[in-house]
mmCIF file as gemmi writes it, N, C-alpha and C atoms, coordinates in Angstrom:
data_model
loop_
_atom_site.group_PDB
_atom_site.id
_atom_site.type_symbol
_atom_site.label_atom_id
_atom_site.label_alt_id
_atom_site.label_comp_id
_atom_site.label_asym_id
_atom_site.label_entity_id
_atom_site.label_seq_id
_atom_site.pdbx_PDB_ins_code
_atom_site.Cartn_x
_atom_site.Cartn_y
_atom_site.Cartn_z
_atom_site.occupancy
_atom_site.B_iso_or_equiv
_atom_site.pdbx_formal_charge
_atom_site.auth_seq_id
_atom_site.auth_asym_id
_atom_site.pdbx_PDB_model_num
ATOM 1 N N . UNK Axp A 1 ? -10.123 -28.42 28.28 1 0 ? 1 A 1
ATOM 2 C CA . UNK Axp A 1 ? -11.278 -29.11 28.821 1 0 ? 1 A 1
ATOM 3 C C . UNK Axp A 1 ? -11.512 -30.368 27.991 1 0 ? 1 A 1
ATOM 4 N N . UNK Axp A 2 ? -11.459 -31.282 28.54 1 0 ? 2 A 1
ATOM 5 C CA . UNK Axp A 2 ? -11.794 -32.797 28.152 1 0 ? 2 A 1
ATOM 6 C C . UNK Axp A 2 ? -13.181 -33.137 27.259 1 0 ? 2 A 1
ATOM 7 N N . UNK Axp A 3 ? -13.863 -33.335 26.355 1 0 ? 3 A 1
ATOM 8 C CA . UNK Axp A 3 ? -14.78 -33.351 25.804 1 0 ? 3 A 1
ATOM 9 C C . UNK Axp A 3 ? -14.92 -34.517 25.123 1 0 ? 3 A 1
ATOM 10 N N . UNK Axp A 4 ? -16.072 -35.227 25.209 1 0 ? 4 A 1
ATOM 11 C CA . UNK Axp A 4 ? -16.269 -36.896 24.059 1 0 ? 4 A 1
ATOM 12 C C . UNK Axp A 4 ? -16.477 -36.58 23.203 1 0 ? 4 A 1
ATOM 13 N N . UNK Axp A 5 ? -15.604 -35.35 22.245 1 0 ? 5 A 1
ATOM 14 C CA . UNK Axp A 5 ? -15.485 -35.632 21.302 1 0 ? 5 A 1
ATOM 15 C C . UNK Axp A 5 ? -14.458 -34.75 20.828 1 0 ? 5 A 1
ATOM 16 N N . UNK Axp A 6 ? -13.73 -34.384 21.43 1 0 ? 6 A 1
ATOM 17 C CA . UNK Axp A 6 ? -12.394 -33.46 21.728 1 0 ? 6 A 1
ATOM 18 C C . UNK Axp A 6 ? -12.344 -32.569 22.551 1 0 ? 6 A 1
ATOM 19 N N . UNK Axp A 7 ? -11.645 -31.458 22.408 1 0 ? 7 A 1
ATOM 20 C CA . UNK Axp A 7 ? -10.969 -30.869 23.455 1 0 ? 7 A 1
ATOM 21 C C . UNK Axp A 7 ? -11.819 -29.487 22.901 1 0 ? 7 A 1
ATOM 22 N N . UNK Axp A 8 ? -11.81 -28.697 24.115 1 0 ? 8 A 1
ATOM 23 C CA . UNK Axp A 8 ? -12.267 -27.189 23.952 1 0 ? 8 A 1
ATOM 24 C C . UNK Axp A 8 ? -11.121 -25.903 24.632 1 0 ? 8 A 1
ATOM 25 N N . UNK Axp A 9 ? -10.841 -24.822 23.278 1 0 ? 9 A 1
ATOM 26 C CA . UNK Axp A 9 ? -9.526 -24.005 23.799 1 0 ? 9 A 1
ATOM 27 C C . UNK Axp A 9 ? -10.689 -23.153 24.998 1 0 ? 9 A 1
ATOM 28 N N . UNK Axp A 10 ? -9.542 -23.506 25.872 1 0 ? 10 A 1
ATOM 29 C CA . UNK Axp A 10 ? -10.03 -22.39 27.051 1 0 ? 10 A 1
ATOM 30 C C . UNK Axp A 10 ? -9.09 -21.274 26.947 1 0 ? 10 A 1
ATOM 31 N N . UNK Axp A 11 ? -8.154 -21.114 26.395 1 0 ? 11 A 1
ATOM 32 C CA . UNK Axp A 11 ? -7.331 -19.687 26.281 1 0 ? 11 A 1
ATOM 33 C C . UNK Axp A 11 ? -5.996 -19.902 25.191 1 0 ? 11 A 1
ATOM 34 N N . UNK Axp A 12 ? -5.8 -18.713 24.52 1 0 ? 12 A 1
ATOM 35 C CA . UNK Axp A 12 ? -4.84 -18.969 23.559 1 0 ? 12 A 1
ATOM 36 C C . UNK Axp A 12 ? -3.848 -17.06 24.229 1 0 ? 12 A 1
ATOM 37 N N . UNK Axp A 13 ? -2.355 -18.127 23.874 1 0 ? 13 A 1
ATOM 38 C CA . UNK Axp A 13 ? -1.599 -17.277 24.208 1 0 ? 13 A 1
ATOM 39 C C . UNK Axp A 13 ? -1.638 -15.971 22.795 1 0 ? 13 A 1
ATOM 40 N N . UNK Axp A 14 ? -1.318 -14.711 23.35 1 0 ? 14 A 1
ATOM 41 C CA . UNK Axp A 14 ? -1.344 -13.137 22.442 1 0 ? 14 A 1
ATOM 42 C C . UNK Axp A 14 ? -0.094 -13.815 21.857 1 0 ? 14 A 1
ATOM 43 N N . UNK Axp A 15 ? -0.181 -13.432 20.478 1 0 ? 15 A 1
ATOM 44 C CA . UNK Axp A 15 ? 1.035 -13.428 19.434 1 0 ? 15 A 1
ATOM 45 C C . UNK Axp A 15 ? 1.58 -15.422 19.258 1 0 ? 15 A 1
ATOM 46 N N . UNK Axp A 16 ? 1.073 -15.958 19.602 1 0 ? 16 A 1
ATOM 47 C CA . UNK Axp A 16 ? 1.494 -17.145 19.391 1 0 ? 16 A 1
ATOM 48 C C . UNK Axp A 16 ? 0.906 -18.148 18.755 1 0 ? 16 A 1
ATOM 49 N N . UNK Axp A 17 ? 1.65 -19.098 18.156 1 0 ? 17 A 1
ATOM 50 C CA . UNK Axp A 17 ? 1.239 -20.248 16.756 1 0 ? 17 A 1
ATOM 51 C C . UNK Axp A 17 ? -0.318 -20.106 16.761 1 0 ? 17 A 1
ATOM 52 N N . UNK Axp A 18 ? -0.878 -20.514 18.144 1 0 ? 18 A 1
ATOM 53 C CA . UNK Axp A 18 ? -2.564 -20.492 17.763 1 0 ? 18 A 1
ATOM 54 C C . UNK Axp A 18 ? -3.309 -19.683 17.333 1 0 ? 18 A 1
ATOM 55 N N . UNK Axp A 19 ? -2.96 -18.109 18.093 1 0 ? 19 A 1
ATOM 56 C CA . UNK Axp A 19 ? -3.446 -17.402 17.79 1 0 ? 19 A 1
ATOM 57 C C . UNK Axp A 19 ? -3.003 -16.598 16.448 1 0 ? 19 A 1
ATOM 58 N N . UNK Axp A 20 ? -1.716 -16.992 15.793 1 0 ? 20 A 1
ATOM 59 C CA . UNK Axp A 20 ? -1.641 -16.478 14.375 1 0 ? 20 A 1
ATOM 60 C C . UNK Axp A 20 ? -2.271 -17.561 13.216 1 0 ? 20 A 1
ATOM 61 N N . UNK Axp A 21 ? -2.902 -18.698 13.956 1 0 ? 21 A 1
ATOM 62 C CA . UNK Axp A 21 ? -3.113 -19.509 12.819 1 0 ? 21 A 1
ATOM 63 C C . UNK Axp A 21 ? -5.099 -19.378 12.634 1 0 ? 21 A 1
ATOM 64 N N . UNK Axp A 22 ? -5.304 -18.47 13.603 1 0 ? 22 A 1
ATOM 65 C CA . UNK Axp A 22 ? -6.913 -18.27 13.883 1 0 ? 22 A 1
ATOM 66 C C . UNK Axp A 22 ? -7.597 -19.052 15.338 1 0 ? 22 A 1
ATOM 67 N N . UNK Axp A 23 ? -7.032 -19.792 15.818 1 0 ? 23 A 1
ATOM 68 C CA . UNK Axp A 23 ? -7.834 -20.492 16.601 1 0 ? 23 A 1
ATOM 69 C C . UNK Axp A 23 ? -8.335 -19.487 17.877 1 0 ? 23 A 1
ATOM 70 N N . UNK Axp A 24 ? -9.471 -19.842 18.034 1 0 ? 24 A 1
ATOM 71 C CA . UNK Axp A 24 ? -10.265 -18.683 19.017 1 0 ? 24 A 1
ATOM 72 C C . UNK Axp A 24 ? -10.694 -19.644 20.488 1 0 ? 24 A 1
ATOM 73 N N . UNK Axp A 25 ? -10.714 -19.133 21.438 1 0 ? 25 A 1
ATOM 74 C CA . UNK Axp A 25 ? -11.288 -19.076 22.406 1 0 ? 25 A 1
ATOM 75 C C . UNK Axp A 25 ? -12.659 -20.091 22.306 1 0 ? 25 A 1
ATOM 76 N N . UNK Axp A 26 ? -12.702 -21.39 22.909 1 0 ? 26 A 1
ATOM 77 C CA . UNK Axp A 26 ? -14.582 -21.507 22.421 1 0 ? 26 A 1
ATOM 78 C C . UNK Axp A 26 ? -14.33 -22.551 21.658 1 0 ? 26 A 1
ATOM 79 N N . UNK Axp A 27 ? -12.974 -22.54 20.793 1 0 ? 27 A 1
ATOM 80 C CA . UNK Axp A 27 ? -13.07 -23.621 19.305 1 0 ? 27 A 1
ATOM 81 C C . UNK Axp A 27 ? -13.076 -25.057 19.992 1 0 ? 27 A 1
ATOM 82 N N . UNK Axp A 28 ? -13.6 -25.925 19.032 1 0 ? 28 A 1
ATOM 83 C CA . UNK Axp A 28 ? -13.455 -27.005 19.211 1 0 ? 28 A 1
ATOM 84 C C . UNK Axp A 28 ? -12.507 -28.093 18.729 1 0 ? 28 A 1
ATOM 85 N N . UNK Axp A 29 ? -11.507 -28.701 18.98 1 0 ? 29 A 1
ATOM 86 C CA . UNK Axp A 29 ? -9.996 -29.361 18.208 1 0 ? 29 A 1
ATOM 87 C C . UNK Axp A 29 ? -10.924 -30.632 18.656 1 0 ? 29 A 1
ATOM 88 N N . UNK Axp A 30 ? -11.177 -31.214 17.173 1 0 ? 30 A 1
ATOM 89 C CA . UNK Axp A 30 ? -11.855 -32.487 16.658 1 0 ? 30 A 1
ATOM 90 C C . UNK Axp A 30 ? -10.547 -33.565 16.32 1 0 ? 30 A 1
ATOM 91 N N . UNK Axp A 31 ? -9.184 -33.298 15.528 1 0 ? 31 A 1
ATOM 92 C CA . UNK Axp A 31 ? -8.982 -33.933 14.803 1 0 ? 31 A 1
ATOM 93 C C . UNK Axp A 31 ? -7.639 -32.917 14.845 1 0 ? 31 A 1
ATOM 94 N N . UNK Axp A 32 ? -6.063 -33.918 15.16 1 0 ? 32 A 1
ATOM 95 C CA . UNK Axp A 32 ? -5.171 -33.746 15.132 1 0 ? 32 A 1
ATOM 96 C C . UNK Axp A 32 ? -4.232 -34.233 14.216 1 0 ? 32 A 1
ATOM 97 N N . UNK Axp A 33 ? -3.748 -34.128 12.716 1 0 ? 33 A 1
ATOM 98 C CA . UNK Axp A 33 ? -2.832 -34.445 11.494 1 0 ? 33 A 1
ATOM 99 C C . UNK Axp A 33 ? -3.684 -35.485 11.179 1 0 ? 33 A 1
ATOM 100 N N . UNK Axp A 34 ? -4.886 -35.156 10.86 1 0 ? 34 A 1
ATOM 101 C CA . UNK Axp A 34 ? -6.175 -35.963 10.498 1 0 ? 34 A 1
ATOM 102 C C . UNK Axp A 34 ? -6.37 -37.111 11.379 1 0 ? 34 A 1
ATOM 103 N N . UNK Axp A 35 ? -5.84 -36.852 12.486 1 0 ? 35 A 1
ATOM 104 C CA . UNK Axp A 35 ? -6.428 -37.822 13.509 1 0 ? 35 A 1
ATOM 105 C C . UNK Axp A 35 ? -7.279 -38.193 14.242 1 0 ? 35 A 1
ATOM 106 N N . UNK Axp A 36 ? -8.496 -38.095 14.66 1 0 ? 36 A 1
ATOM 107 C CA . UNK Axp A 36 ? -10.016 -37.333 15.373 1 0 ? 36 A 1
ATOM 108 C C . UNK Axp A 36 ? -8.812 -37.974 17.108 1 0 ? 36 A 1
ATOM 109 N N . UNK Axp A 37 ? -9.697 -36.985 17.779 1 0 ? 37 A 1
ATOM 110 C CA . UNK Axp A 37 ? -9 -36.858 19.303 1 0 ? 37 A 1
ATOM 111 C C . UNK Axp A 37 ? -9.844 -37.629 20.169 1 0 ? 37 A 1
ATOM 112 N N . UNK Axp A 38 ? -10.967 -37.993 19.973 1 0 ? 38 A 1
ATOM 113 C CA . UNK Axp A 38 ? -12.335 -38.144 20.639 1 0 ? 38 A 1
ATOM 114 C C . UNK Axp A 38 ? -12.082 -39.406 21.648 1 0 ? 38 A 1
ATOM 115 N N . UNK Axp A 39 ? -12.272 -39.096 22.823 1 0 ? 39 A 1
ATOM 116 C CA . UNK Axp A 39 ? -11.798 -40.03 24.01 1 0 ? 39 A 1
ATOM 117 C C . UNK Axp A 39 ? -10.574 -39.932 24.728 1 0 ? 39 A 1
ATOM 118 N N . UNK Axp A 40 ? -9.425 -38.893 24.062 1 0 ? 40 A 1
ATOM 119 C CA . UNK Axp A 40 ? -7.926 -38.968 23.906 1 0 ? 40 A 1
ATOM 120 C C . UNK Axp A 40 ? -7.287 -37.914 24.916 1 0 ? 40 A 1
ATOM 121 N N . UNK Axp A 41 ? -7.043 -38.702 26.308 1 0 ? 41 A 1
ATOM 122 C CA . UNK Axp A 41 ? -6.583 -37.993 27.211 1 0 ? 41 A 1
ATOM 123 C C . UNK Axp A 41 ? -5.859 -36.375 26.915 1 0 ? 41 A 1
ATOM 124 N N . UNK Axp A 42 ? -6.245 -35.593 27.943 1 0 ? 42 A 1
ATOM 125 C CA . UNK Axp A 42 ? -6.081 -34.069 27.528 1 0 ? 42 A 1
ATOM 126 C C . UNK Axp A 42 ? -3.971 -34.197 27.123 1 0 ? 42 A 1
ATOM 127 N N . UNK Axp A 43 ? -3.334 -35.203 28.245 1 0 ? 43 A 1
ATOM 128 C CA . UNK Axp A 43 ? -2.042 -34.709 28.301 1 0 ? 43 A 1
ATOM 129 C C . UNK Axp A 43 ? -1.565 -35.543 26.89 1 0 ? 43 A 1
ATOM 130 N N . UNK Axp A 44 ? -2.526 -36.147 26.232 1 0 ? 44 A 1
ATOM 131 C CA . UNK Axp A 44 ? -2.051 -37.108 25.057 1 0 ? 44 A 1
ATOM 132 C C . UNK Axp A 44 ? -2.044 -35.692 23.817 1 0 ? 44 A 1
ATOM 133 N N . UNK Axp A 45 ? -3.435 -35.086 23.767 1 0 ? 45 A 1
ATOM 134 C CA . UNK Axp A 45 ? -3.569 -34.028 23.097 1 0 ? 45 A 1
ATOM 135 C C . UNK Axp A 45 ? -2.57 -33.143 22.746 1 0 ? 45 A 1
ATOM 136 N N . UNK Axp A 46 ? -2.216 -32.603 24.296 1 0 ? 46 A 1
ATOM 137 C CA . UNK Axp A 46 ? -1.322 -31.769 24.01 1 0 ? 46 A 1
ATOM 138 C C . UNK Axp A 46 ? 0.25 -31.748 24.057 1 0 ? 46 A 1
ATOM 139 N N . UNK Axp A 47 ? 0.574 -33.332 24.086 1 0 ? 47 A 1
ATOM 140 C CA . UNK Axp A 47 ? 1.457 -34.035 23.236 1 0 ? 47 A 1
ATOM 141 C C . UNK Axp A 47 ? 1.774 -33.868 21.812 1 0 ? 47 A 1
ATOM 142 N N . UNK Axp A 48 ? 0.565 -34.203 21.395 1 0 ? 48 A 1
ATOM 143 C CA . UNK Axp A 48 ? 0.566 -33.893 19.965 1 0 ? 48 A 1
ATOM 144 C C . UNK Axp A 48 ? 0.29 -32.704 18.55 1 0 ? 48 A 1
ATOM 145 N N . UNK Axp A 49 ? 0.048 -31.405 19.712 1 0 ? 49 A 1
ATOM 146 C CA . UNK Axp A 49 ? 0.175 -30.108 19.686 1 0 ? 49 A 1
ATOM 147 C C . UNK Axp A 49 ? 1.576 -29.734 19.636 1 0 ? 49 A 1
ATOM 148 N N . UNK Axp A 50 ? 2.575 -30.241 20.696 1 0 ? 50 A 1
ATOM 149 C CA . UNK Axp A 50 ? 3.542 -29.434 20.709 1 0 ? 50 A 1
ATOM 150 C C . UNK Axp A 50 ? 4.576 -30.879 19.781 1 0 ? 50 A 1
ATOM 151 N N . UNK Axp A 51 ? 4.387 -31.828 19.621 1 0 ? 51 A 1
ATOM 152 C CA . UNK Axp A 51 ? 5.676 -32.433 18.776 1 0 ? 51 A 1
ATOM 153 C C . UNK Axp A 51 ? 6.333 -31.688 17.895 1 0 ? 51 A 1
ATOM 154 N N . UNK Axp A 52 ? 5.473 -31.269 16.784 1 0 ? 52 A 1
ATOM 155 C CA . UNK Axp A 52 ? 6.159 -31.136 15.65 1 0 ? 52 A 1
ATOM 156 C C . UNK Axp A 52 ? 5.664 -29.134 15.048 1 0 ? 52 A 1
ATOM 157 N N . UNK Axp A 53 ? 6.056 -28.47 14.599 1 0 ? 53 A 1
ATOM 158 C CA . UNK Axp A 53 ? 5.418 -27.346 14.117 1 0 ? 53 A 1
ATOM 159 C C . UNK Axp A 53 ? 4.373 -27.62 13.272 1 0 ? 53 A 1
ATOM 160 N N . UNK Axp A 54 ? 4.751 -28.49 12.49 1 0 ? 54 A 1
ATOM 161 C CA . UNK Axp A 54 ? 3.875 -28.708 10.953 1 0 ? 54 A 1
ATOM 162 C C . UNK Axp A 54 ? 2.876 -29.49 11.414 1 0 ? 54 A 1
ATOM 163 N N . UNK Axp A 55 ? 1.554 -29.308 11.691 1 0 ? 55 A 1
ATOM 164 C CA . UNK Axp A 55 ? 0.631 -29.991 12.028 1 0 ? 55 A 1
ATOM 165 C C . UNK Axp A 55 ? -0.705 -29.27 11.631 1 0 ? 55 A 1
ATOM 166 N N . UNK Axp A 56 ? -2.134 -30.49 11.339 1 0 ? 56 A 1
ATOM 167 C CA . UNK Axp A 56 ? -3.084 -29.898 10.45 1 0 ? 56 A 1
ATOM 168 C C . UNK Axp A 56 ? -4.093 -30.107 12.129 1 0 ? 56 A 1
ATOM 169 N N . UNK Axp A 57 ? -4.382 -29.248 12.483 1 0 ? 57 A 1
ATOM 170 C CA . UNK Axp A 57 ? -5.509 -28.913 13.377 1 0 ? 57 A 1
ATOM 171 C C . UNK Axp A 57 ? -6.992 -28.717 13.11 1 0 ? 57 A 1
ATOM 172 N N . UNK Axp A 58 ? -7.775 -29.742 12.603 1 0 ? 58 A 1
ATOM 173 C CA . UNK Axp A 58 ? -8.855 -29.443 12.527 1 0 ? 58 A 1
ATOM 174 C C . UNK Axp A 58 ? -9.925 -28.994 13.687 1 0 ? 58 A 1
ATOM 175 N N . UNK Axp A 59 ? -10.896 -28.296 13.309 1 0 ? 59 A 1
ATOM 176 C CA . UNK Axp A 59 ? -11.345 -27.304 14.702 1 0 ? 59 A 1
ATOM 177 C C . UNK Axp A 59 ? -13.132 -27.1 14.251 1 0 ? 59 A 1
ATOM 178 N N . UNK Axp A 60 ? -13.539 -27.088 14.933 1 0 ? 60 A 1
ATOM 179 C CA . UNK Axp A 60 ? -15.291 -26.802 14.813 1 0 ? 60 A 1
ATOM 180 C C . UNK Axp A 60 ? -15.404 -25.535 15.593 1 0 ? 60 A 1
ATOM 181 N N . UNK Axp A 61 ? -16.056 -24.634 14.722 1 0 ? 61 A 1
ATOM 182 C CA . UNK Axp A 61 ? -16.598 -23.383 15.508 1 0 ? 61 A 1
ATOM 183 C C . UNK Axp A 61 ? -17.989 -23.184 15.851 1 0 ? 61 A 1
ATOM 184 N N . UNK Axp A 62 ? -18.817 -22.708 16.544 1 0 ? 62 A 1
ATOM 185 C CA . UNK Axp A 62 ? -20.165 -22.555 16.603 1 0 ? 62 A 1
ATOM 186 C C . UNK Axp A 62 ? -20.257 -21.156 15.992 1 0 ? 62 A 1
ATOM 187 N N . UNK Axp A 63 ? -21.098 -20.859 15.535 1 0 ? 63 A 1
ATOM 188 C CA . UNK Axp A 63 ? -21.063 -19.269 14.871 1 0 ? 63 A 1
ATOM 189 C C . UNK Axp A 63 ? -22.912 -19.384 14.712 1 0 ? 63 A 1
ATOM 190 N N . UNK Axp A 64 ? -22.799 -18.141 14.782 1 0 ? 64 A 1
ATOM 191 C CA . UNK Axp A 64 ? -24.315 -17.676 14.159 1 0 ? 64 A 1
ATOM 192 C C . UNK Axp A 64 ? -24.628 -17.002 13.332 1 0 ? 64 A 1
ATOM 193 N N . UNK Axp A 65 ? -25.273 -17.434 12.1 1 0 ? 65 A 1
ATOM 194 C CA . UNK Axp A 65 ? -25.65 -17.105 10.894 1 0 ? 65 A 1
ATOM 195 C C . UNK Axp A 65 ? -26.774 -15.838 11.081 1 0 ? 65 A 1
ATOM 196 N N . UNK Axp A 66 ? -27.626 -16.321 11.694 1 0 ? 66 A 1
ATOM 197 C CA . UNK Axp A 66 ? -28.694 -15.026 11.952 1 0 ? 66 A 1
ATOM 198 C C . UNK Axp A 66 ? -29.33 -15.596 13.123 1 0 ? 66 A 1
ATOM 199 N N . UNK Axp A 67 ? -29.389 -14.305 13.767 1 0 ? 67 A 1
ATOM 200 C CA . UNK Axp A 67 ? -30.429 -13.693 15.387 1 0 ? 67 A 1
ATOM 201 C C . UNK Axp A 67 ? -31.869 -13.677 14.839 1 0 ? 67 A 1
């Protein structure tokens, strides 16, 4: 999903890179090999997901501290 200010995972494959590296469902991918994504067409994104293995994925989670 396209977002102004990155991208949001709508699904991560069972047993694979994302999901062994933590990324959840919900997360937010801000910033690709310290790159921020913000404006950056979805098929550019995930261009730069699959180039290389070695890549630093920065990600924003929402979480809740206390109810």
């Amino acid at each position: 999903e396209m977002k102004w200010e990155g991208a949001i995972v709508e699904s991560v494959q069972a047993g694979g890179g994302a999901e062994r590296s933590g990324i959840k469902i919900k997360d937010h991918i801000v910033a690709i090999n310290r790159e921020s994504i913000r404006y950056t067409p979805l098929k550019t994104i995930l261009s730069r997901l699959r180039r290389n293995k070695n890549r630093i994925v920065t990600v924003q989670r929402k979480i809740n501290v206390f109810k």
